[in-house]
Each structure stands twice: as structure tokens, then as C-alpha cells.
PLY file of the C-alpha trace (Angstrom):
ply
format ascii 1.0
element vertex 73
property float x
property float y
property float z
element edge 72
property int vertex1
property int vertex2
end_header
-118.00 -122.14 8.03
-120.02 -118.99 7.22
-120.46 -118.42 3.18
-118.94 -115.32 1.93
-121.26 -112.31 1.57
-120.55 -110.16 -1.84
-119.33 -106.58 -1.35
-117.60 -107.19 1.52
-114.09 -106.66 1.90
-112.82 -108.66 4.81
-113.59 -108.93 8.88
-111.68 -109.63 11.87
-114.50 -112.20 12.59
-117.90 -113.49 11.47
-120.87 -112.54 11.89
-123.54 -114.54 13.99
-126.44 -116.24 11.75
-129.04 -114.00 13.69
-126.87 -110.30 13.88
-126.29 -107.74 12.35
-122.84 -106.61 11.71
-121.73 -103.21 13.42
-122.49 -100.00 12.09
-118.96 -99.41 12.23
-118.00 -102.35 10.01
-120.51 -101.50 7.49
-118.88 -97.87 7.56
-115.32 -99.12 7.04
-116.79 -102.08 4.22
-118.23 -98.96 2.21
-115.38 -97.06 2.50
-112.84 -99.67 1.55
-114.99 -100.91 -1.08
-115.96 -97.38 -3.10
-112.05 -95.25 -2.62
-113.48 -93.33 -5.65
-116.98 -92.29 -3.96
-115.19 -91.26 -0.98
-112.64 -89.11 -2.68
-115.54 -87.28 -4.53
-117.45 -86.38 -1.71
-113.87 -85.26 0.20
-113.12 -83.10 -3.59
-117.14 -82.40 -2.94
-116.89 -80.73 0.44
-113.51 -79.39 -0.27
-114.92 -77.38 -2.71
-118.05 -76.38 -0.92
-115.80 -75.11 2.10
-113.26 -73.05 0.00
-116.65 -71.27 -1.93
-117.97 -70.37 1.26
-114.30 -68.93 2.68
-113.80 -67.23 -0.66
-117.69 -65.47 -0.80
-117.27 -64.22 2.99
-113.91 -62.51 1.66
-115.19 -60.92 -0.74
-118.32 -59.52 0.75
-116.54 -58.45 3.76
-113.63 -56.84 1.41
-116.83 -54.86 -0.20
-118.42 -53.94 2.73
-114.58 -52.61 4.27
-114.31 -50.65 0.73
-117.73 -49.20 0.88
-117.00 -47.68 4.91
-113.89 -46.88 3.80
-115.53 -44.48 1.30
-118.36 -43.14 3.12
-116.26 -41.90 5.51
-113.98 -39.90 2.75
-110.47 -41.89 3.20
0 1
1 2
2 3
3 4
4 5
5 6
6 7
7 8
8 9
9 10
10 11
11 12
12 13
13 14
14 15
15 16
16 17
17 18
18 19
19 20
20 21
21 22
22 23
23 24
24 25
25 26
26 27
27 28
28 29
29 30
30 31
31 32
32 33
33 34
34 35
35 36
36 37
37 38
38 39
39 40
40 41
41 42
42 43
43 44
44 45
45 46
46 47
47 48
48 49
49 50
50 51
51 52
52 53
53 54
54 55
55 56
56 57
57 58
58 59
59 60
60 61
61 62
62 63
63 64
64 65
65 66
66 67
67 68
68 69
69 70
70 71
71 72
């Protein structure tokens, strides 16, 4: 019987006495065990995304607007 490590949310099967889990399973452990982390980083990089979309609208609305009245339209 292998002793229950804290933190850990549940595997398909135990770990040998002289492995190392899977990167994978320590990916899905940390995800399943911090839902609030996660959600941050996804609000996080949301955010960051929808900034940059917004600030290459803008600047290429400007520089439109600023042709636009060079050339006397």
C-alpha cells in the first residue's frame, strides 16, 4: 500500500518508490487542486489579449485619420 501524498488529488495508479510521477500528472494535480489560480491567469491573459487588440485599433484608426487628412478628404 503506498501512503497518501498531501496535495494530491487522485491517480489512475501509484507511483513507483524510486519515480517520479509524469509531468503531465503533476500538470493536471495543480490544476485540479488551485481552480481559482487557473481562472486568474485565464481572466489574466484574457485581459492582456483584449489590451493589445484594443491599442492596435486605435493606433491604426489614428494613423487611417491622420492619411485621411493629409491627403485633403
Amino acid at each position: 500500500m503506498t501512503p497518501r501524498q498531501p496535495g494530491l488529488v487522485g491517480r489512475s495508479r501509484p507511483v513507483e518508490a524510486g519515480g517520479d510521477p509524469a509531468q503531465i500528472d503533476v500538470a493536471v494535480d495543480f490544476v485540479a487542486s488551485n481552480p481559482a489560480l487557473i481562472l486568474l491567469v485565464a481572466f489574466l491573459l484574457a485581459f492582456v489579449f483584449f489590451a493589445y487588440l484594443f491599442v492596435r485599433r486605435t493606433l491604426t484608426g489614428l494613423r487611417d485619420g491622420f492619411d485621411e487628412g493629409y491627403r485633403g478628404k
